[in-house]
C-alpha positions as CSV (number, residue, x, y, z in Angstrom):
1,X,14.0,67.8,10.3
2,X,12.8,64.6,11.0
3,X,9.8,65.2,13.2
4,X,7.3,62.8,14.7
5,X,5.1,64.6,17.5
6,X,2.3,62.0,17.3
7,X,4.6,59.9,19.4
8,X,5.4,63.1,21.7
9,X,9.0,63.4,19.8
10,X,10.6,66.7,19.4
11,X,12.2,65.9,15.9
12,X,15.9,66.0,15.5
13,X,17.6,67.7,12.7
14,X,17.9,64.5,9.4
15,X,20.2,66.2,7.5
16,X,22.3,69.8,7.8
17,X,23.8,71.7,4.7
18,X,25.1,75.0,5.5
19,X,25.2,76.4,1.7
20,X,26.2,79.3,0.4
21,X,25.1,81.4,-2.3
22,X,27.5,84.2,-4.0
23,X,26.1,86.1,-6.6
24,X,29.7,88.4,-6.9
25,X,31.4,84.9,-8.2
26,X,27.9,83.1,-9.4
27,X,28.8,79.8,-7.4
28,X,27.2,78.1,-4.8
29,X,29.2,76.2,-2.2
30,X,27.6,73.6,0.1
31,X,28.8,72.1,3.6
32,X,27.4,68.6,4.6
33,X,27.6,67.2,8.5
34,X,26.7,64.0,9.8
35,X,23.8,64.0,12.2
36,X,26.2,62.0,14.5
37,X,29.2,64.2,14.5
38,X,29.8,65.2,18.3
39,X,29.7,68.7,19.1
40,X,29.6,71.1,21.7
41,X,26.2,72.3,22.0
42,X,26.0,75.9,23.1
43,X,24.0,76.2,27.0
44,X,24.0,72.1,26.5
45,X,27.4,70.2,26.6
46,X,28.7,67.7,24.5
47,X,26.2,65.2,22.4
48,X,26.0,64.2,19.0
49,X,24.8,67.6,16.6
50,X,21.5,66.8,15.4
51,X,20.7,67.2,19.5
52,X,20.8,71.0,19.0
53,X,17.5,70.8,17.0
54,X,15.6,68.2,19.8
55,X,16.3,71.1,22.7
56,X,16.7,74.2,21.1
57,X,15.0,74.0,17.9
58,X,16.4,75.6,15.1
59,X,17.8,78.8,16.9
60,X,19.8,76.8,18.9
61,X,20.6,74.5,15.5
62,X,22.3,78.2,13.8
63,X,24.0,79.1,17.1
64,X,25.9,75.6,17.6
65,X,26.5,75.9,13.3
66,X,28.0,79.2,13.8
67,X,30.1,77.9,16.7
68,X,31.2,74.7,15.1
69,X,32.1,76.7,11.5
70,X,33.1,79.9,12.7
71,X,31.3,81.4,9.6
72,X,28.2,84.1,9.9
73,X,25.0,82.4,9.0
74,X,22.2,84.9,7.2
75,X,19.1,82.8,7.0
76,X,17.6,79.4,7.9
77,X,15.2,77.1,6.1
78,X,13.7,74.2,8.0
79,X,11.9,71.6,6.7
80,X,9.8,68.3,7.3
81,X,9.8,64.7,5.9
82,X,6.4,65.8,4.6
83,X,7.0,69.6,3.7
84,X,10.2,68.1,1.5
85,X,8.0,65.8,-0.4
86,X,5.2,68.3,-1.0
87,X,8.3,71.0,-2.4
88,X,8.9,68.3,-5.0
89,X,6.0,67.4,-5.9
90,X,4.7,70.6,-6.5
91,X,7.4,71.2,-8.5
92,X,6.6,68.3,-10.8
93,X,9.5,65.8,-9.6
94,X,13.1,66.5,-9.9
95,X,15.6,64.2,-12.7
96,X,18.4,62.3,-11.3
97,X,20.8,59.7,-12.3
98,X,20.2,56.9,-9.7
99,X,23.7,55.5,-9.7
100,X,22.7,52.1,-8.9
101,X,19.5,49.7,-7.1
102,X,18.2,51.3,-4.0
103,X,15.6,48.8,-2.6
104,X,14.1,48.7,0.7
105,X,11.0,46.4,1.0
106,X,7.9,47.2,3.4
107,X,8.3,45.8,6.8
108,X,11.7,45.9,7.7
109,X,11.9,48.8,9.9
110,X,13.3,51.2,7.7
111,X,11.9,53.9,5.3
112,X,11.0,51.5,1.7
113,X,12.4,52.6,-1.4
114,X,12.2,50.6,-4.6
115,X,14.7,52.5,-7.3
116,X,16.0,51.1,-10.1
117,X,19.5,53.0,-11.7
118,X,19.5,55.7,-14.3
119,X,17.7,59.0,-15.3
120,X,14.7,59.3,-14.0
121,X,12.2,62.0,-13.0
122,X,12.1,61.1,-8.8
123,X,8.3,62.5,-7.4
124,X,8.0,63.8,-3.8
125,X,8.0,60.6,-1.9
126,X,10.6,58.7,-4.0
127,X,13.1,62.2,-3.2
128,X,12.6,61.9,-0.1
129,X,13.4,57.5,0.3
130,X,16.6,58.2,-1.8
131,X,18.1,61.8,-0.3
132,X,17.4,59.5,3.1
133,X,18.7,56.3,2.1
134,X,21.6,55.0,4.6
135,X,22.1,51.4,4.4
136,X,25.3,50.7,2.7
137,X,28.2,50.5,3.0
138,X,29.4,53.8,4.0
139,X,26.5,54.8,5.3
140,X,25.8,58.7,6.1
141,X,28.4,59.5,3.7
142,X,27.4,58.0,0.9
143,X,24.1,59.7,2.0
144,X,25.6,63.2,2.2
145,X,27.1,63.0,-1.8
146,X,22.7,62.1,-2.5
147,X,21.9,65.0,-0.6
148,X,24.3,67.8,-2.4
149,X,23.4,65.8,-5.6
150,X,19.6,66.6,-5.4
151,X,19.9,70.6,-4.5
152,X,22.6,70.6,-7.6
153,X,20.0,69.3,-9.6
154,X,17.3,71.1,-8.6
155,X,19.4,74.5,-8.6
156,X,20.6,73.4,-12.0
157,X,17.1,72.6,-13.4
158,X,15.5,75.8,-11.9
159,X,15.0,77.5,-15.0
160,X,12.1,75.0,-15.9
161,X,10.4,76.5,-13.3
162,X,11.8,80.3,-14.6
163,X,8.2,81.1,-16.4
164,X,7.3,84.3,-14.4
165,X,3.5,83.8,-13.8
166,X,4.2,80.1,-11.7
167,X,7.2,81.4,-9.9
168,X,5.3,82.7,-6.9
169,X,3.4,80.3,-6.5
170,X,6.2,77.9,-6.4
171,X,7.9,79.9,-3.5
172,X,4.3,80.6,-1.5
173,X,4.6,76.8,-1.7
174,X,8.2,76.6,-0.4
175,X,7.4,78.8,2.3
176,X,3.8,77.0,2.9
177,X,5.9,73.9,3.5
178,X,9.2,75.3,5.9
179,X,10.2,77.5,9.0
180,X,12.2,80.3,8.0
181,X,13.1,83.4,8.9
182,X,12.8,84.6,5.3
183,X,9.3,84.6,6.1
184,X,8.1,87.7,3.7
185,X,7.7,85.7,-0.4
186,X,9.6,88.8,-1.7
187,X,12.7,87.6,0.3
188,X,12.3,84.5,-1.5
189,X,11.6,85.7,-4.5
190,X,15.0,87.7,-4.1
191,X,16.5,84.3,-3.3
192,X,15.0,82.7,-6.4
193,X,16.8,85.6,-8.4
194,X,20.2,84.8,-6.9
195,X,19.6,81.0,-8.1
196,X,18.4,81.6,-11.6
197,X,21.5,83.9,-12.0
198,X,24.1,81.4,-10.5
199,X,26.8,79.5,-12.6
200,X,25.8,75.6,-12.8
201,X,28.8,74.5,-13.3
202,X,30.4,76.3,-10.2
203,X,28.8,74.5,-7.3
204,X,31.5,73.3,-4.6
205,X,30.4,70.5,-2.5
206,X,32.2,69.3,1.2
207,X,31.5,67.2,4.1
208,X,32.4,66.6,7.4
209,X,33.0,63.0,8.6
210,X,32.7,61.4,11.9
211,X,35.2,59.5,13.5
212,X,35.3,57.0,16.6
């Protein structure tokens, strides 16, 4: 959620991946949509989707998803610009293949990245610029493939974390840093289970796209 109450802002919802974990098949299936996508907003009307989150917070966010999908949704996880950096961090960056420059320089209104291409360990605040990053030229799709990119890699690279001694303290960090309603560390301990036993190489990725 991109959140900024020192200037009296509610926060919209950045980004919204309905994902789906199977432990029956081992896959994991993820569903992007674009924060501008036009929606009916349950009690609200009609406005663009990441609306739901300003005036109804994330209940309201699940009910419109569950409306707009027409699939059951078990559990939310929201988190902050600043939460999603700390995650990353704490878990000691994530690798990625930077497919190309991503440069953004101080003082031009947008969030500044500086990222040259190819594997690369990415820390907390260098995540965050380049699962954010919007300004080519396509935009919040090209930004959608970054963000189901990132959670394949960090599901995928999971088992570096695996060493039994750190793993709850990686996930009393994960819930330190999000709203959930899997608020109890054993239900994300259970969670964490489901991941480590999940097939790598079976992880289905869709969108949604806007249209005018």
């Amino acid at each position: 959620a991109d959140e900024r109450p020192q200037f009296g802002d509610k926060g919209r919802s950045d980004t919204m991946i309905l994902v789906r974990l199977d432990p029956g098949t081992g896959c994991m299936s993820m569903l992007s949509v674009p924060r501008d996508l036009y929606v009916t907003i349950p009690g609200y009307g009609q406005d663009r989707v990441n609306v739901a989150y300003t005036v109804g917070g994330p209940k309201l966010t699940v009910q419109m998803f569950k409306e707009l999908t027409g699939l059951p949704i078990h559990h939310f996880m929201d988190v902050n610009f600043i939460g999603f950096a700390n995650i990353v961090d704490y878990l000691g960056g994530v690798y990625i293949d930077v497919d190309r420059r991503y440069y953004n320089p101080p003082g031009t209104g947008w969030a500044a990245i500086d990222l040259q291409p190819g594997y690369q360990k990415l820390t907390g605040r260098q995540a965050l610029s380049f699962v954010r990053f919007r300004h080519d030229e396509r935009g919040d799709f090209n930004r959608m493939i970054r963000q189901q990119v990132f959670l394949h890699e960090v599901e995928r690279q999971i088992k570096r974390w695996q060493n039994i001694t750190k793993m709850p303290a990686v996930f009393k960090a994960i819930a330190r840093n999000t709203i959930s309603d899997m608020s109890s560390v054993g239900t994300l301990l259970d969670l964490a289970n489901t991941l480590l036993d999940l097939n790598t190489s079976r992880v289905y990725q869709a969108h949604l796209e806007a249209s005018t």
